[in-house]
C-alpha positions in Angstrom: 50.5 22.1 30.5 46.7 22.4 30.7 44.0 21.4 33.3 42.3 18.2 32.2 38.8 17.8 34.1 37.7 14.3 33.7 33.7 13.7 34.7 31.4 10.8 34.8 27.6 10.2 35.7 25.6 7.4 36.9 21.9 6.2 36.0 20.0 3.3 37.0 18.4 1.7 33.9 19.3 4.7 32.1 17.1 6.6 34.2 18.3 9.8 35.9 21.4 10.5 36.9 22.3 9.6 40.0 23.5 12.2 42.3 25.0 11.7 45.8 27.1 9.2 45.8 30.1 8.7 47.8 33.1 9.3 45.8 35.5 6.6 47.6 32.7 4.4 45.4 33.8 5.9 42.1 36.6 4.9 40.6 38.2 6.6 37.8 41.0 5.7 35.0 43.0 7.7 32.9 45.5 6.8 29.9 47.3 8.4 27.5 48.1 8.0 24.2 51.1 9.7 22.0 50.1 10.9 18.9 53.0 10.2 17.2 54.1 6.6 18.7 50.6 5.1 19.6 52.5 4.3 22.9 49.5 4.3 25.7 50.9 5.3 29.5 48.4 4.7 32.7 48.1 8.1 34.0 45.5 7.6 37.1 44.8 3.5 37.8 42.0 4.1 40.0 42.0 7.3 41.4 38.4 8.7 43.0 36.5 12.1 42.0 36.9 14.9 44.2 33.9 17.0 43.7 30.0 16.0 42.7 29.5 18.8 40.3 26.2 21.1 41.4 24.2 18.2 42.6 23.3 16.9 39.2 24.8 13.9 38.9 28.5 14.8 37.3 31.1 13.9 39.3 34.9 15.2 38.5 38.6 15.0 39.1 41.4 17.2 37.5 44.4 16.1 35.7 47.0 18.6 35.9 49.4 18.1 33.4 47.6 17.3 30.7 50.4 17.9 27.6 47.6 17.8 24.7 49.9 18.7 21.8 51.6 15.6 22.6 49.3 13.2 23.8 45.2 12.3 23.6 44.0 11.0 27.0 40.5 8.7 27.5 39.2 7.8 30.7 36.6 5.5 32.3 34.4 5.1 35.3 33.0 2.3 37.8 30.6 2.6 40.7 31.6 0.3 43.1 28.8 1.1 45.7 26.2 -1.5 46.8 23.3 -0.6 44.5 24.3 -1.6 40.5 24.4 1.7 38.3 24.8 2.1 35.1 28.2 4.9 34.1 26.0 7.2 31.8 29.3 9.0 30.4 32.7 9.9 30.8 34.2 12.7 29.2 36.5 15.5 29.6 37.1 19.4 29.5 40.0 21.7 29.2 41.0 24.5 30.7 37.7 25.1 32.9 37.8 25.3 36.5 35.9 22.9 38.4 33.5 25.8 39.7 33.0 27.4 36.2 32.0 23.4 35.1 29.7 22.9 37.7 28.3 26.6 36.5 27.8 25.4 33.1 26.6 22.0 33.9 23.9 23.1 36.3 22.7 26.2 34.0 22.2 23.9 30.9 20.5 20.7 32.9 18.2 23.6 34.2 17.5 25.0 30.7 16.4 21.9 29.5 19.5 21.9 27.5 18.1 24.5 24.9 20.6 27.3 24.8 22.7 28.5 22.2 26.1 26.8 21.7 25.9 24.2 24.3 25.9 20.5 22.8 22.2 20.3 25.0 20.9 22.5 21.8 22.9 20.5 19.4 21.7 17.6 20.5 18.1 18.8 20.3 18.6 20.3 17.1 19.7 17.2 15.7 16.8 15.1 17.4 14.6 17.7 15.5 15.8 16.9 12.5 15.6 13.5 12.7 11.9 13.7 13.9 11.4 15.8 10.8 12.8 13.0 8.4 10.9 10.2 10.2 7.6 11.8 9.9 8.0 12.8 6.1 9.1 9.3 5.4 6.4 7.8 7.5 4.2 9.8 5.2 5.7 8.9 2.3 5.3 4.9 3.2 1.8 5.7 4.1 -0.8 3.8 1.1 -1.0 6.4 -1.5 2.1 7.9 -0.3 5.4 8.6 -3.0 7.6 5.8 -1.6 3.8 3.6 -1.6 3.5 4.5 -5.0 6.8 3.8 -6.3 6.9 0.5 -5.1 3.2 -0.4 -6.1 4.8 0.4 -10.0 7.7 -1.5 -9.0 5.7 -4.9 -7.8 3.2 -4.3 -11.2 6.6 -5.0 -13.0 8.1 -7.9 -11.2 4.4 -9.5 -10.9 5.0 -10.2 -14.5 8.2 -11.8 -14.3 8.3 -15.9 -14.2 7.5 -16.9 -10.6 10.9 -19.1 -10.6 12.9 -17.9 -13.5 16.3 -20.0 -14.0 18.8 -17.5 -13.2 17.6 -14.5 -11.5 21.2 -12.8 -12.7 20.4 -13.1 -16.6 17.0 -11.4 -16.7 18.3 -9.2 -19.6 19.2 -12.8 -21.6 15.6 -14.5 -20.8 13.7 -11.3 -22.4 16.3 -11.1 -25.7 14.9 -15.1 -25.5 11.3 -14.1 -25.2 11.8 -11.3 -27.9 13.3 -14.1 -30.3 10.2 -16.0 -29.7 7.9 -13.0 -30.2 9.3 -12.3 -33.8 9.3 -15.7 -34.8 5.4 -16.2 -33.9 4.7 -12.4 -36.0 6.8 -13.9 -38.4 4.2 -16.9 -38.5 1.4 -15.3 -38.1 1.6 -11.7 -39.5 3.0 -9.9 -42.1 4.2 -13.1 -43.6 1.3 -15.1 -43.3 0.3 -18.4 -41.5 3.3 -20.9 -41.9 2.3 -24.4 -41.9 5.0 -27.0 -42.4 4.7 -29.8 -44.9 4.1 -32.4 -42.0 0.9 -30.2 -40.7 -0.4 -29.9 -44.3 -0.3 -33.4 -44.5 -1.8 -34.4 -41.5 -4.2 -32.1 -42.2 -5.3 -33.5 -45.5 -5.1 -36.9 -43.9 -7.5 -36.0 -41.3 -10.0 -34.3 -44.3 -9.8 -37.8 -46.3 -10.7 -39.6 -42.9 -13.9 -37.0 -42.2 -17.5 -38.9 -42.6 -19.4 -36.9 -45.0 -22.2 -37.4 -42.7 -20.7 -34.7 -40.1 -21.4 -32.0 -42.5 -24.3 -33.0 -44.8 -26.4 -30.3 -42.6 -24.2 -27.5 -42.9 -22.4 -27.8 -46.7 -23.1 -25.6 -49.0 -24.6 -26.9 -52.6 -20.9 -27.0 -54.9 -19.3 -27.7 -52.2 -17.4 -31.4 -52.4 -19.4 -32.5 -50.1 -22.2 -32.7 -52.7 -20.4 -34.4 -54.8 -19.5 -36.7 -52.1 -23.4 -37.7 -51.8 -23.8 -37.4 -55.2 -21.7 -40.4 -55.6 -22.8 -42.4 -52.3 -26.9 -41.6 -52.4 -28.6 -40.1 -55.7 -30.8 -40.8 -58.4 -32.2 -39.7 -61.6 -35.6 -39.6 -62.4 -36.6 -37.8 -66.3 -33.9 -34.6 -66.2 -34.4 -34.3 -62.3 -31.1 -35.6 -60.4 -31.9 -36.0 -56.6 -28.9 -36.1 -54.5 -29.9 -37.1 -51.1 -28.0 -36.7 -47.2 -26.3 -40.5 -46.6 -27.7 -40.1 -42.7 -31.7 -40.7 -43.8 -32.0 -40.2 -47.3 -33.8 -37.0 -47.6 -32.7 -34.7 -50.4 -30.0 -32.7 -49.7 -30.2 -30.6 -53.4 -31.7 -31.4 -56.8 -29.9 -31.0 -60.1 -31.4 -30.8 -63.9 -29.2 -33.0 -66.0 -29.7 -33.6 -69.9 -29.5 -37.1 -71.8 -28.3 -38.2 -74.8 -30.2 -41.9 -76.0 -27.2 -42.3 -78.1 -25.1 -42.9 -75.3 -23.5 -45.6 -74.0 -24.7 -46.7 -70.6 -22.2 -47.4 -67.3 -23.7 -50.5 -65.4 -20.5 -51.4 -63.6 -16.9 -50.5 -62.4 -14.5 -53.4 -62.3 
């Protein structure tokens, strides 16, 4: 059998602990639990501390007959006092007499809980290292920072994506789409040429048929049809000089030499 010491401490508001209370106020529980059958046995109901432990808050009771090969034990605590306080922790030690506790406890609250081996330095240790982490990752998260960074090239990316694509899951399927598209417009317009179907060629050459000659007589070249266009609507001949004139006013858009032959037979009308 060993010495169980079961201890609890009090704050208000999770302030400091609270030291001097009466100890009919505190109540204490223990249980235990077999570590083979689960089975959990009341060991103290409600049973009081008998000693505050060097003034600093810790107050303790001993279990004698603690069997710990056998069993595992857990404990609470409950201030039953008039003011409301807050049971800080509850926890237990083997095999340390309750002056040699009291010892310990005062010389590490005094420390500042900074000596070697005691959970005070382990605790401050690991605080440590956490304060190390948060500052490098508030530095990192800084602008201009790695993490800022990273996800400043990550946003550029998704920026580019479509604002409400149909099904966020099939990204990869919607870019194989857009690559289709992508080699069928080279396909169009590179290597291969301009493709235009026969419907666009013919609407096209509808459209030229339809064209007033009059939109261009400005900017078409001589040889061009549109000179033979006027030559046709607005022209005359005058010795070997053939005057083809714009249809808009009737001044000269080119002059021709043409030859005659007497012999031949005159047009004066189309039927």
């Amino acid at each position: 059998m060993s010495n169980l010491v079961v201890s609890c401490s009090f704050t208000q508001s999770r302030g400091s602990p609270a030291t001097g209370l009466t100890l009919t106020d505190i109540d204490i529980t223990l249980s235990s639990i077999n570590k083979s059958t689960g089975a959990v046995a009341a060991i103290w109901n409600t049973e009081n501390p008998t000693v505050e432990i060097s003034n600093v808050g810790k107050y303790a009771r001993i279990y004698a007959s603690a069997d710990l090969d056998t069993y595992a034990y857990f404990a609470t605590a409950n201030y039953t006092g008039g003011t409301t306080l807050d049971c800080d922790d509850v926890e237990g030690s083997v095999g340390v007499a309750l002056d040699e506790m009291a010892d310990a406890v005062w010389d590490e609250a005094a420390s500042g809980h900074t000596s070697a081996g005691t959970m005070g330095a382990q605790l401050g240790t690991d605080v440590d290292a956490i304060l190390t982490d948060t500052n490098e990752l508030q530095g990192d998260l800084t602008d201009g920072g790695r993490l800022d960074l990273l996800i400043d090239a990550i946003k550029e990316r998704t920026d580019k994506l479509p604002d409400d694509p149909a099904d966020d899951s099939d990204i990869d399927g919607q870019l194989a789409t857009i690559d289709t598209v992508v080699d069928a417009i080279l396909a169009d317009t590179g290597t291969d040429g301009v493709v235009v179907s026969t419907a666009t060629a013919q609407a096209i050459a509808d459209e030229i048929l339809k064209r007033n000659a009059e939109g261009v007589e400005d900017a078409a070249d001589n040889n061009s049809l549109a000179e033979l266009i006027y030559a046709a609507l607005n022209s005359a001949i005058s010795g070997t000089t053939w005057t083809i004139k714009k249809p808009s006013d009737d001044s000269t858009f080119n002059t021709r030499t043409v030859t005659t032959n007497a012999a031949a037979d005159p047009v004066t009308g189309v039927t």
